[in-house]
VMD Tcl script that draws the C-alpha trace (Angstrom):
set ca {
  {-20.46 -2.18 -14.50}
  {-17.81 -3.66 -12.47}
  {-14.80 -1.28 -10.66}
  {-11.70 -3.00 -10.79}
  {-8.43 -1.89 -9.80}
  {-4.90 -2.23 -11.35}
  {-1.35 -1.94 -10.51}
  {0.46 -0.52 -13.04}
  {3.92 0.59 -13.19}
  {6.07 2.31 -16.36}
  {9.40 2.02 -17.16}
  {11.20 4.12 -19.96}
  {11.95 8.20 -19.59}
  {8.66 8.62 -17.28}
  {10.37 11.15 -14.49}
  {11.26 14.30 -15.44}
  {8.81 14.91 -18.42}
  {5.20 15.60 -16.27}
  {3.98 12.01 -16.11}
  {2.73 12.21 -12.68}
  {0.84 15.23 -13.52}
  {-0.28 13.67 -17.26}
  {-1.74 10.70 -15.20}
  {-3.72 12.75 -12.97}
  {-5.05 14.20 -15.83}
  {-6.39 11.27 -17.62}
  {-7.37 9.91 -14.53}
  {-9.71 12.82 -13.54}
  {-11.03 12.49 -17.35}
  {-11.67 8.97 -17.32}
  {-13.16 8.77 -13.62}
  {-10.54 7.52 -11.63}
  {-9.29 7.43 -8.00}
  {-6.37 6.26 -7.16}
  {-2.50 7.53 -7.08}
  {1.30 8.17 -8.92}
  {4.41 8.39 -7.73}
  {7.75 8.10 -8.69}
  {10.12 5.45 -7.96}
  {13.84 5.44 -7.17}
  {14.61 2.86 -9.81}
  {13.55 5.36 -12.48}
  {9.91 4.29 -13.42}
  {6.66 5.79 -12.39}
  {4.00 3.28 -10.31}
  {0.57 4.01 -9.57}
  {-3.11 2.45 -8.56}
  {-6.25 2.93 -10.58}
  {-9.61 1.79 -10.03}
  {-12.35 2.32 -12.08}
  {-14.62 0.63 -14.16}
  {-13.46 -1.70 -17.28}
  {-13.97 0.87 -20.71}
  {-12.44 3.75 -18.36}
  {-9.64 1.49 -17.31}
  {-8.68 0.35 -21.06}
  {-9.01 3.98 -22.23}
  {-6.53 5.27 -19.59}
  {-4.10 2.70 -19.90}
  {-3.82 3.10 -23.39}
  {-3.48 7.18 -22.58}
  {-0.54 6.00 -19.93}
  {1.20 4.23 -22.91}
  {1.52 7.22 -24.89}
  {2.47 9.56 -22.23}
  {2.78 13.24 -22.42}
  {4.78 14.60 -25.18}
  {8.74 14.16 -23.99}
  {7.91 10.74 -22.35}
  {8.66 7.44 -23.62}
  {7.25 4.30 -21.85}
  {9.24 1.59 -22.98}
  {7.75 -1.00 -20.58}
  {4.28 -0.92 -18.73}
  {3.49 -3.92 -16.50}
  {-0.17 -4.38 -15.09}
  {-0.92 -6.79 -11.94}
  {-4.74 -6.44 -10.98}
  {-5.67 -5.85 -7.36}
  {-8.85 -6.61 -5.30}
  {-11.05 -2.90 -5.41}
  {-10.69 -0.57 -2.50}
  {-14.48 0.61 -1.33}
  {-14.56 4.12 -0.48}
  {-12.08 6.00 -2.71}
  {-12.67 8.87 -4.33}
  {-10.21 10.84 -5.75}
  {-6.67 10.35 -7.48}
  {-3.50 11.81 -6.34}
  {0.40 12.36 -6.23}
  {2.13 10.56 -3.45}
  {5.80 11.33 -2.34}
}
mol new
graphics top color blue
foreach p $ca { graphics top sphere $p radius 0.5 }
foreach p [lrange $ca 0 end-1] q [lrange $ca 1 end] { graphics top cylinder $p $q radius 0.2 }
display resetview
């Protein structure tokens, strides 16, 4: 199977309502590395890289969000793989 990587940033109520922490979640459960952060215009962006059923599983996950979150907008770009990385976090 092929890892890809993706670029994917929310828009919607995403800060506020543990989306960071939902997104580490699925990430660990789906067999991700990567990271989330917040960003200042509101949204929540973050890198994933994993391999293509685990990627379509936790994107659909992402859309739904934890329970208070709405994502009202999700845009995807995909990004050349990053050897080496191994585990998924929160940046600043």
């Amino acid at each position: 199977m092929q890892t890809r990587r993706l670029s994917i940033k929310v828009h919607g109520r995403v800060q506020g309502v543990g989306f960071r922490f939902f997104t580490v979640n699925c990430a660990r459960k789906h067999v991700m590395s990567g990271w989330v952060r917040n960003c200042s215009d509101g949204g929540v962006a973050m890198e994933v890289q994993g391999v293509d059923r685990e990627l379509e599983a936790f994107k659909a996950a992402i859309r739904e969000g934890p329970m208070l979150a709405r994502v009202h907008d999700m845009q995807v770009i995909e990004l050349p793989p990053i050897g080496g990385e191994r585990s998924f976090e929160v940046r600043s």
